[in-house]
C-alpha positions in Angstrom: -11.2 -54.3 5.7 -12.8 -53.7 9.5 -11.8 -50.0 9.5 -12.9 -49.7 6.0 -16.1 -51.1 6.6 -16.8 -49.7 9.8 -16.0 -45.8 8.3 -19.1 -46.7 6.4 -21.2 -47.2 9.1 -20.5 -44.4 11.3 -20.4 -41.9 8.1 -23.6 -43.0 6.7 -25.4 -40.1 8.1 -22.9 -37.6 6.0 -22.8 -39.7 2.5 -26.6 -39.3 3.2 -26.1 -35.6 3.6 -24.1 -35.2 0.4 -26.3 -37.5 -1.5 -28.7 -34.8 -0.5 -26.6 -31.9 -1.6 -26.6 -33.3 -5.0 -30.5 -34.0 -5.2 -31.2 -30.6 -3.9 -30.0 -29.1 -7.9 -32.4 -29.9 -10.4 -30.0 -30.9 -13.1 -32.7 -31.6 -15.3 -31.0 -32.3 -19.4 -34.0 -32.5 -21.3 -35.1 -29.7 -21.7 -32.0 -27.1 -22.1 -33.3 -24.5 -19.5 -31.3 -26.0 -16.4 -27.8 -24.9 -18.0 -26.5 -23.1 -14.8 -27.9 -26.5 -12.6 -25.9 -28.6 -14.6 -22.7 -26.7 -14.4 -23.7 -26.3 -10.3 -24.2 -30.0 -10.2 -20.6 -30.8 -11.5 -19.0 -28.2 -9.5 -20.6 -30.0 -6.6 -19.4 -33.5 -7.9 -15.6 -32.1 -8.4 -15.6 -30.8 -4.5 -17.2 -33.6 -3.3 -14.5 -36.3 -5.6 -11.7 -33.8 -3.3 -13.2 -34.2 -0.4 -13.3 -37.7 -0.7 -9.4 -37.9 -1.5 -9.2 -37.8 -5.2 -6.7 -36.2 -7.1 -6.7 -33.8 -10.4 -10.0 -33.3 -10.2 -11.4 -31.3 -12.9 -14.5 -30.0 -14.6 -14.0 -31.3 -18.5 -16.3 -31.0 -21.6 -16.1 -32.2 -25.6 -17.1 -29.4 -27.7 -20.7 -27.7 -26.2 -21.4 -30.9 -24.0 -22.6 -30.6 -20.8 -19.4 -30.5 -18.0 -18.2 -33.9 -17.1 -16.8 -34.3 -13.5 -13.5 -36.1 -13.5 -11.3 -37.2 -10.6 -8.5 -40.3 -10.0 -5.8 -41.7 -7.3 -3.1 -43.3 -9.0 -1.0 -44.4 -6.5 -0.8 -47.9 -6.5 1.9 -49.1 -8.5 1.5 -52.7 -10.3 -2.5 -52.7 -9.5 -5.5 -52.7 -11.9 -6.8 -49.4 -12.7 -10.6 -49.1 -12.3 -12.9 -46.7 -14.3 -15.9 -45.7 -12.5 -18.7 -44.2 -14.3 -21.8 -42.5 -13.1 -23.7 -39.2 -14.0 -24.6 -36.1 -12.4 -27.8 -35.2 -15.0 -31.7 -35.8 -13.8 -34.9 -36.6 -15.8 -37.7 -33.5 -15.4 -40.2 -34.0 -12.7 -43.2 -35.3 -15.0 -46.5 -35.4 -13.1 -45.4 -32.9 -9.7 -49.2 -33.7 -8.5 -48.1 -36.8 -7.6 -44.9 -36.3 -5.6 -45.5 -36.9 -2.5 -43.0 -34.4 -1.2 -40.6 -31.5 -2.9 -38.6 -33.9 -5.6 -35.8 -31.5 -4.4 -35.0 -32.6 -1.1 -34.0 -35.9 -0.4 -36.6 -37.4 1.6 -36.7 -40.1 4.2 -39.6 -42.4 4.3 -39.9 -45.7 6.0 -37.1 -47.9 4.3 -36.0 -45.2 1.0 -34.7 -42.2 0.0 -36.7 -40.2 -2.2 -35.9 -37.6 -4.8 -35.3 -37.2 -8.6 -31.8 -38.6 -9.2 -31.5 -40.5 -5.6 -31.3 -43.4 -7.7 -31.0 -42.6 -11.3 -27.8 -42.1 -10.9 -26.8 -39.5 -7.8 -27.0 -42.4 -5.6 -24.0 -44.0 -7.7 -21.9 -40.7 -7.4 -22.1 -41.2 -3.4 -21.9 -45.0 -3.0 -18.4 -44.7 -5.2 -16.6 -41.7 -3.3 -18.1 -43.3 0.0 -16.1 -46.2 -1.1 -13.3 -44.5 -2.1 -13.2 -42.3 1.3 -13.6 -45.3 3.6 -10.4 -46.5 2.3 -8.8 -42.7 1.8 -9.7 -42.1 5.3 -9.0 -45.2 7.4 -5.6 -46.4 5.1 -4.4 -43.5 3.2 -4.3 -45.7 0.2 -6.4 -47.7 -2.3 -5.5 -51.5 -3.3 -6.3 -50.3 -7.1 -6.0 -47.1 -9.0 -9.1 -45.5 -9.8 -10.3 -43.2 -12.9 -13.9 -41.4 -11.8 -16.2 -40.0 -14.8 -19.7 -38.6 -13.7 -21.4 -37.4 -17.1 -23.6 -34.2 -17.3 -25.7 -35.5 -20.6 -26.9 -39.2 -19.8 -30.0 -38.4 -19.9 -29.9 -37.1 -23.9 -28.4 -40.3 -24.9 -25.4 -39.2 -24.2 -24.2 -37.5 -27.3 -21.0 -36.4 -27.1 -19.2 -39.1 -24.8 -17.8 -41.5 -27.0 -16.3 -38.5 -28.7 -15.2 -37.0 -24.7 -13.9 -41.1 -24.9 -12.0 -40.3 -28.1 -10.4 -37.0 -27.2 -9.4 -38.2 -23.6 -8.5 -41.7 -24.4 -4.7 -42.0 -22.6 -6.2 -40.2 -19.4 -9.2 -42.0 -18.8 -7.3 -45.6 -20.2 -8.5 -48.4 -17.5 -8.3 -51.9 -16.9 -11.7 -52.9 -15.5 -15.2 -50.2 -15.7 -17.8 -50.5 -13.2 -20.7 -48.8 -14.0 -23.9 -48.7 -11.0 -26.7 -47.6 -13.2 -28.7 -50.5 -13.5 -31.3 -52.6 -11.9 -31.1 -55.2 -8.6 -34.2 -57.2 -9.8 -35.6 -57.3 -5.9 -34.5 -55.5 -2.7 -31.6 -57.2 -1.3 -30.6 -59.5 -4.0 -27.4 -58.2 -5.9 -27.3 -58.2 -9.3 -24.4 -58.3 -12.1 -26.3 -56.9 -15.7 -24.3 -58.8 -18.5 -26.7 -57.5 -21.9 -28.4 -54.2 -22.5 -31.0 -53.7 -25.4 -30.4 -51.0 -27.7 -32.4 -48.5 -29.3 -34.0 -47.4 -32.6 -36.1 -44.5 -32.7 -38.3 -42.7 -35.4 -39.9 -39.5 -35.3 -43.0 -40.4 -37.3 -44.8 -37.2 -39.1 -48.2 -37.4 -40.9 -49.8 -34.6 -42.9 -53.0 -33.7 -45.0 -53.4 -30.8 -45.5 -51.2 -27.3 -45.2 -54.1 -25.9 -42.5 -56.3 -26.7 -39.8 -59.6 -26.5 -41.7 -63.3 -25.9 -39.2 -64.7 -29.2 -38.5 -68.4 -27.8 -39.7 -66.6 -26.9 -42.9 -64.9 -29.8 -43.4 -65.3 -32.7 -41.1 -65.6 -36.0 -42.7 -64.6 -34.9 -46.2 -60.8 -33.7 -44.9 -58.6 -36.4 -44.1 -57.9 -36.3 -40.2 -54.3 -36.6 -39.4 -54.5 -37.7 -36.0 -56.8 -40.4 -37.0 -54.6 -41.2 -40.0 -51.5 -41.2 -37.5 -53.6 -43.5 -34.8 -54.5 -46.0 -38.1 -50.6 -46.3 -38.9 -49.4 -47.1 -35.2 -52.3 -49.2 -34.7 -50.4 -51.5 -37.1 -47.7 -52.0 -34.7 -50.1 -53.3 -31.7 -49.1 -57.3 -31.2 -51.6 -59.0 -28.8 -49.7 -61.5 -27.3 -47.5 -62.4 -30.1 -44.6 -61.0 -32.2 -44.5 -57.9 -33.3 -46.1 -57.8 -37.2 -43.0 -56.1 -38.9 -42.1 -57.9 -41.6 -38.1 -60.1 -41.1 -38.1 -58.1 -37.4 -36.9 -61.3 -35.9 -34.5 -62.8 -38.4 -31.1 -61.7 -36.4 -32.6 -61.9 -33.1 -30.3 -64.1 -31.0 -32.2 -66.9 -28.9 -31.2 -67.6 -25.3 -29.2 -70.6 -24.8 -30.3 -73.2 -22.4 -28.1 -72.4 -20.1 -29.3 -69.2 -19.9 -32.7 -70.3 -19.8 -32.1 -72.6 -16.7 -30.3 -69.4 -15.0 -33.5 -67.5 -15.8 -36.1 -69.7 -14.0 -33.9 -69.6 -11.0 -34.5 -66.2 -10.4 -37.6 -65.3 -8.3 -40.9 -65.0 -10.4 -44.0 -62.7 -8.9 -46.3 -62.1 -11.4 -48.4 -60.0 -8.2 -45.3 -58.4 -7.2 -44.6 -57.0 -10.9 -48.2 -55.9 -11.2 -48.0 -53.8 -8.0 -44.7 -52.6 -8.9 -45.9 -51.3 -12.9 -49.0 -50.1 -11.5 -51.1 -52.7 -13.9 -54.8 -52.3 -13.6 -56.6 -55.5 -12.8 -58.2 -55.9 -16.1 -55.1 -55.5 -17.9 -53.0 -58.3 -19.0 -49.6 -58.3 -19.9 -48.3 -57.9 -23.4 -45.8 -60.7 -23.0 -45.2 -63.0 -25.9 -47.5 -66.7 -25.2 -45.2 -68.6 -22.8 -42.8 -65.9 -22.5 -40.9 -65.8 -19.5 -40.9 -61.6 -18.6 -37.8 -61.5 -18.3 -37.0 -63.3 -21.7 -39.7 -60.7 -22.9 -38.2 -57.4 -21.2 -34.0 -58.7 -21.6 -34.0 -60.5 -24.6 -36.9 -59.7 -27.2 -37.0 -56.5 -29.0 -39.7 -54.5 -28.1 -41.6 -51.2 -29.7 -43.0 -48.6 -27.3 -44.9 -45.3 -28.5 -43.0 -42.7 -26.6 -44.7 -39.7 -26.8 -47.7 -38.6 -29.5 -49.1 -35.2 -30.5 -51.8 -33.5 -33.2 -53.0 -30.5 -30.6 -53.3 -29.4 -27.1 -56.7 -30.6 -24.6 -56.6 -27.7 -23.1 -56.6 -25.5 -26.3 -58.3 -27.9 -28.2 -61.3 -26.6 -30.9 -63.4 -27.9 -33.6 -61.0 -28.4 -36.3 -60.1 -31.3 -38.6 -56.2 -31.6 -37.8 -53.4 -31.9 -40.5 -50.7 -32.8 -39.3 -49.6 -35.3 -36.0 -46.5 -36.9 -34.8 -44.9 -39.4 -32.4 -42.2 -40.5 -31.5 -41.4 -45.1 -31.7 -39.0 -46.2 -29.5 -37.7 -49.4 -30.6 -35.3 -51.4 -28.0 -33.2 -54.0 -29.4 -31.5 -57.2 -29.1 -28.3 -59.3 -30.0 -27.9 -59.5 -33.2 -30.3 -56.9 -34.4 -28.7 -54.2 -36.6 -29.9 -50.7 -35.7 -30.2 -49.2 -38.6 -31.7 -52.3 -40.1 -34.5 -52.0 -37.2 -35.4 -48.3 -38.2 -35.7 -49.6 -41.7 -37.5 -52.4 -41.4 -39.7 -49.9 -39.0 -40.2 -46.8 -41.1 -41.1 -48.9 -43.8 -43.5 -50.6 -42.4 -45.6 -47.9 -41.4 -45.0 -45.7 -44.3 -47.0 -47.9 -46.2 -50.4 -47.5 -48.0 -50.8 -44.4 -45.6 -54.8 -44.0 -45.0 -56.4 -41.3 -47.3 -52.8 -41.0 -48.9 -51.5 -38.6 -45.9 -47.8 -37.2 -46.5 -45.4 -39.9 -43.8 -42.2 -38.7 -42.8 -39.8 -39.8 -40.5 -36.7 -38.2 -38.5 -34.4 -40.8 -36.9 -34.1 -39.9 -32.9 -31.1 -42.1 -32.4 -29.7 -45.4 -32.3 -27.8 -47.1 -29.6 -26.8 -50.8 -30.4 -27.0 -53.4 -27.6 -24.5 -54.8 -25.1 -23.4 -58.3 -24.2 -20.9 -60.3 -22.5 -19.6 -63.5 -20.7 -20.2 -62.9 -17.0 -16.9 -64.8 -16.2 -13.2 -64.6 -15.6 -11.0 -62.9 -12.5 -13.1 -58.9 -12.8 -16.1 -61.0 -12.4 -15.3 -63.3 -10.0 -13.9 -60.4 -8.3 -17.3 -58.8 -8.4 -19.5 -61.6 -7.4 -17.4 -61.9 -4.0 -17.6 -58.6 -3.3 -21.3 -58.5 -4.0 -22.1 -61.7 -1.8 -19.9 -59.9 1.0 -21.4 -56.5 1.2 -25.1 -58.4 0.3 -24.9 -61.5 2.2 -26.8 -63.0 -0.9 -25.2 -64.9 -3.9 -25.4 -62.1 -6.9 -27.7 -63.2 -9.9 -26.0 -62.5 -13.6 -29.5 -60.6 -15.2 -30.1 -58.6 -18.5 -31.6 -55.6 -18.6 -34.2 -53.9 -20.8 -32.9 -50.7 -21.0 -29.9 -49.2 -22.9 -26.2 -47.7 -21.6 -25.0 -47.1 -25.1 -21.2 -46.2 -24.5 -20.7 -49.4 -22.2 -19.5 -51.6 -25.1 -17.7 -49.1 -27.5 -15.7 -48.3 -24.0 -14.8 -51.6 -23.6 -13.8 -52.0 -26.8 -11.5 -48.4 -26.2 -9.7 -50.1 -23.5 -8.5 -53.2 -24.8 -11.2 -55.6 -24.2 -11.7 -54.3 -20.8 -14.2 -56.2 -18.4 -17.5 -54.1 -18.0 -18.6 -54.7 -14.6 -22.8 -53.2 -14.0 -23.8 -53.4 -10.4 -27.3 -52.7 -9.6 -28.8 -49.9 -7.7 -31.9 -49.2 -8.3 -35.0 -51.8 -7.9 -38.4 -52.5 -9.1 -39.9 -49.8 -6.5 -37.1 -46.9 -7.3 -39.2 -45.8 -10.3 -36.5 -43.7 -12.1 -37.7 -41.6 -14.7 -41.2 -41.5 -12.9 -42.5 -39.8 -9.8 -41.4 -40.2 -6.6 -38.2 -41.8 -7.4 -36.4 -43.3 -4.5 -33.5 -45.1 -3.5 -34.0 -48.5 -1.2 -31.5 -46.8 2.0 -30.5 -50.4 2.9 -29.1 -51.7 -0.6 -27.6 -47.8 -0.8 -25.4 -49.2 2.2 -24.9 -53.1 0.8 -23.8 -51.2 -2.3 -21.1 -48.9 -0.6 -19.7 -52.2 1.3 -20.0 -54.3 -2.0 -17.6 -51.5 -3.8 -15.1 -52.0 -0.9 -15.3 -55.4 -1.2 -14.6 -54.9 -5.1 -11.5 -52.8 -5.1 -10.1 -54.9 -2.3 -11.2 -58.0 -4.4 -9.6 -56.7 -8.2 -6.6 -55.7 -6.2 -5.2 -58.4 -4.7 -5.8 -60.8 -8.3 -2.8 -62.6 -8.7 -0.5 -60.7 -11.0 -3.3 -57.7 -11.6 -5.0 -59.8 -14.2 -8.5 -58.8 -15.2 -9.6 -60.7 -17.7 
């Protein structure tokens, strides 16, 4: 591994530089006016996978999706085959006031590289082909075979993968996935994510009337509907206690005591997590009564109020409103149904509407949740290759958030060990302004993939699992 490794060291100025190539296209997939970025971005990703030494690389789609770049190197006979995931699509810049340089060029500053998608998830694309080359380019050879996926829609809930899944099932067929998309809880200490919430999501629509009617005219004897909307998603708002949906909780899986014991192990900062949400000082947190955070944010369903309309500020006039929307986000847990959850939610709020407004609702998607044992020879694998290219013991961590094809994947391979290493951290703020990347763990992260495929390749007779 010395050559490896040290190929990593003295190339980390150029996987900076093609990080950088990558954040410079604004592959934003939100908001379908970035079409020709996208493409760009998974041209890039394809010439980049060649230069590192893959092989039949290849732009591929399912249908109208967005491109997927795809690339492998199968030439190691008798070894596992690992599936590496990442994706090449960004989140739009939200807020540009507050970046504190052009979200477009990867920038520099004190310990981090910033820039929308350095960390969520163009970051990943580099730290696996830097991996790859170090071995490509020192060796001529990898100790497993490996199958390379970067998606072009992750950021739309990635709607047509497990149909791309489907449709290229024998090509893409691997023993182990490794996905680096999720969350180190702390700079520096490696992390190995083992459950994902899941999502259930409502468009919520309230009418009264069929026009906007002058507030002189009308005002108090019109039924607002932004008012009427606030009323119904006011009944939603929990304190410091469950939320007040009626059976919510009845499938929700408790944490063992095992897991319990692993969770107070793990450092606890209420300060730090202030600073790092951004929580003014006269706000509390919205934590269950003696609820751990990370109980709250892994393993306890949650309901967020993602975005909310009626009219503009800026065009804004004195008229009683009638209609307003929003969007609930709703992230579950093990063993919630889904489509239970948006029942159970949309009925809830659709009844005894104030004034007797019209509610509708729209589902925006579901995506169940994720969970498995952290154990066997792919972990173990993983864990010594984290503690190598860290020098810190990994910690086995949920996560709040959602990667809805890991477990249907998993399931499409056979079982297959889902292995999800962290990359960003509580400072990266992904999805937010001035995303960034922590430069040190970018390199721990590149070492710790080494580690891994040297690790899965030399288990005794290539077993996985």
């Amino acid at each position: 591994m010395k050559q490896v490794l040290e190929w990593l060291t003295k190339n980390h100025a150029d996987l900076v530089r093609s990080l950088a190539e990558l954040v410079a296209i604004p592959s934003i997939s939100t908001d379908g006016e970035h079409q020709k970025e996208i493409d760009k971005t998974a041209e890039l990703t394809c010439a980049q996978m060649r230069q590192a030494g893959l092989e039949n690389v290849e732009v591929l789609r399912c249908g109208a999706s967005n491109p997927y770049a795809y690339g492998e190197w199968l030439k190691a006979p008798g070894k596992p085959t690992v599936f590496l995931y990442a994706h090449h699509d960004v989140q739009p810049i939200n807020f540009p006031e507050q970046w504190l340089a052009d979200p477009w060029t990867l920038t520099p500053r004190g310990s981090r590289l910033f820039g929308r998608g350095a960390a969520d998830d163009k970051g990943a694309i580099t730290a696996e082909l830097g991996a790859i080359s170090a071995f490509l380019k020192t060796r001529s050879n990898l100790p497993v075979n490996v199958k390379m996926l970067v998606e072009g829609e992750e950021e739309v809930g990635s709607r047509n993968l497990e149909s791309f899944f489907q449709q290229h099932k024998k090509k893409i067929h691997s023993d182990v996935i490794v996905v680096c998309d999720t969350e180190n809880i702390e700079v520096g200490l490696p992390c190995i994510t083992y459950a994902l919430r899941g999502i259930a999501a409502t468009l919520v629509e309230v009418q009264s009337a069929k026009l906007p009617v002058h507030s002189g005219m009308a005002g108090g004897a019109l039924a607002d509907a932004a008012l009427a909307l606030d009323v119904i998603l006011a009944r939603l708002y929990w304190g410091n206690d469950k939320l007040p949906i009626p059976h919510f909780y009845d499938k929700v899986r408790p944490m063992t005591a095992a897991e319990r014991r692993a969770l107070r192990l793990l450092p606890a900062d209420e300060a730090k997590w202030r600073r790092d949400f951004g929580i003014l000082p006269s706000v509390r947190f919205a934590t269950e009564k003696n609820c751990h955070i990370f109980e709250q944010t892994w393993r306890k369903p949650s309901i967020t109020v993602i975005a909310q309309e009626a009219s503009s500020i800026k065009g804004a006039s004195n008229q009683v409103l009638p209609k307003a929307s929003a969007i609930v986000s709703c992230r579950i847990v093990p063993d919630q149904d889904a489509k239970q959850v948006l029942d159970q939610i949309q009925k809830f709020l659709a009844k005894d509407p104030p004034w007797g407004v019209k509610v509708t609702f729209k589902s925006q998607g579901l995506v169940d949740w994720w969970m498995t044992d952290p154990n066997g020879p792919a972990f173990e694998a993983a864990i010594a290759a984290l503690r190598s290219g860290f020098k810190k013991d990994p910690a086995a961590i949920g996560c709040g958030g959602s990667i809805g094809f890991v477990g249907p994947l998993a399931e499409l391979f056979g079982g297959a060990p889902a292995l999800l290493l962290g990359i960003e951290d509580p400072k990266s703020n992904a999805h937010a302004p001035n995303e960034s990347l922590h430069e040190g763990d970018f390199r721990k992260l590149m070492t710790s993939l080494a580690h891994l495929f040297e690790n899965i390749g030399a288990l005794p007779g290539g077993k996985v699992k």
